[in-house]
C-alpha positions, 0 to 999 in steps of 0.5 A: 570478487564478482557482483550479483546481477543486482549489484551490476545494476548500480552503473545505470540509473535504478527504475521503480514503478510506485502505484498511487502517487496523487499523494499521501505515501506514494506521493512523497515516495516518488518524490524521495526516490527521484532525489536519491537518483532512482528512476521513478514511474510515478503511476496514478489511477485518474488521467488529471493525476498523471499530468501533475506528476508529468509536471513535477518531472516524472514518468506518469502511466495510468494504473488503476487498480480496479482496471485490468486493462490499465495494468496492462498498458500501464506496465508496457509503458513502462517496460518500453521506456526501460528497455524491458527491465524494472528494478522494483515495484511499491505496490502502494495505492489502496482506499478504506471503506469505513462501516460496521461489518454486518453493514458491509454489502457483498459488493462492497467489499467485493470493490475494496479488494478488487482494489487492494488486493486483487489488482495488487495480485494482477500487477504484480504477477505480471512484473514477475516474470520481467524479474525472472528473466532479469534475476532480480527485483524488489517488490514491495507491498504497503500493508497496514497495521490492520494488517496485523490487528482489527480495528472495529468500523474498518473490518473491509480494509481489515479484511483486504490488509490481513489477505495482503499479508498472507499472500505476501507472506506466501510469495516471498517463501515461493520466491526466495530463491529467484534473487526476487525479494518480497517486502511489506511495509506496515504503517500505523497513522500517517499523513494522507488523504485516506480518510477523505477518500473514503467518504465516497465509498462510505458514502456509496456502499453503507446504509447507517441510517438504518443499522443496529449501529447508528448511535456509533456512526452519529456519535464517533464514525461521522465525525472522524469521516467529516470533520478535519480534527487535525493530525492523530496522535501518533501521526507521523508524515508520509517521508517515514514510510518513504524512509523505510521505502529506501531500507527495502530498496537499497539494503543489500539483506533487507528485512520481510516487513518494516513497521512505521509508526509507534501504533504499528510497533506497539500493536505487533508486540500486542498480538503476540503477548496479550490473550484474545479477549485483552487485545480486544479490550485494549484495541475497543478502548481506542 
């Protein structure tokens, strides 16, 4: 019996570009998928970064999201060092901007989707055309569980999740019959650094002081941004995304989307059984 163009792949060591890989998610990915063999292009968005991971052994391009010219030299960096070919991408590095949504200025939120969607976009529409030629390919994008329901303060990264899903949803249709898969993997709360990441842009894009919502921000926001309050309930580490990861990559029929973490099950079972206005109760409640 013949193998798929993919399956031939297997007599040489398989390349994935994962974004994102200071740490958290992307960090543990490069990491996991090294040890299973795979060759790891272990991008991050600050130069320093990029040295560390060179450190631990990995190819390291420069890739900044919000920086079109980093997708392009990032890209032709590695596409040189394979010879022009790339198994899959993990589209996983994002930032939060935490602040209530009539807080948000129009720039702000213009900066986070330049980030988590836009760049998304760029840098993947400009591996497709390698996966076509090649007749295969994975692309993987990390969403969130608010990429399926809201949480209120988080309408920014809300927005940008829920844009990710459609317009994943939307290519993965357009390209199923190219040998390309489009996979999304949905969090819920999972070891990172995301929320000490965001103090900049919370810090950069919201005026509290002077919101209708100041009394929240004082007596609930702040303190999640700013005091270290441990692990949240339900907080699994990053190696369980890293295990789903491997499912997406390595399963010969792998599934559209994979949930990681109870929140993140439970929460998509909710959307689709409760009212609106229960769903709303239940997510207000916390």
């Amino acid at each position: 019996m013949s193998q798929s163009t993919e399956d031939r792949t297997d007599d040489r060591r398989k390349s994935i570009l994962i974004t994102g890989c200071s740490s958290g998610i992307g960090h543990d990915a490069a990491l996991t998928l090294k040890h299973r063999g795979w060759r790891v292009f272990a991008s991050c968005r600050q130069a320093e970064d990029c040295d560390l991971m060179r450190g631990l052994g990995f190819e390291s391009p420069l890739i900044d999201y919000a920086d079109p010219a980093t997708l392009e030299t990032g890209l032709a960096e590695v596409l040189e060092a394979t010879g022009g070919t790339l198994d899959a991408l993990f589209n996983n590095g994002a930032h939060g901007l935490p602040g209530a949504v009539e807080d948000l200025p129009r720039d702000g939120l213009r900066a986070i989707f330049e980030v988590n969607l836009f760049g998304v976009h760029d840098l993947t529409t400009r591996v497709i055309p390698v996966m076509r030629a090649q007749g295969f390919g994975r692309i993987i994008n990390c969403s969130s569980v608010l990429g399926l329901v809201s949480l209120q303060f988080r309408g920014a990264y809300v927005a940008s999740k829920f844009a990710m899903e459609g317009l994943t949803d939307t290519l993965r249709i357009e390209l199923r019959e190219t040998g390309i898969r489009v996979i999304l993997i949905e969090p819920g709360p999972v070891t990172s650094r995301i929320r000490q990441n965001s103090i900049a842009h919370f810090e950069r894009w919201i005026d509290w002081r002077a919101s209708p919502h100041r009394e929240k921000y004082e007596s609930g926001l702040l303190r999640r941004l700013y005091e270290d309050r441990g692990p949240d309930r339900f907080e699994l580490p990053a190696s369980a995304v890293s295990a789903k990861l491997i499912s997406a990559l390595e399963s010969r029929s792998p599934a559209p989307r994979y949930f990681v973490t109870t929140p993140t099950h439970v929460m998509n079972a909710a959307r689709r059984i409760l009212p609106t206005r229960a769903l709303d109760w239940l997510i207000s409640r916390g």
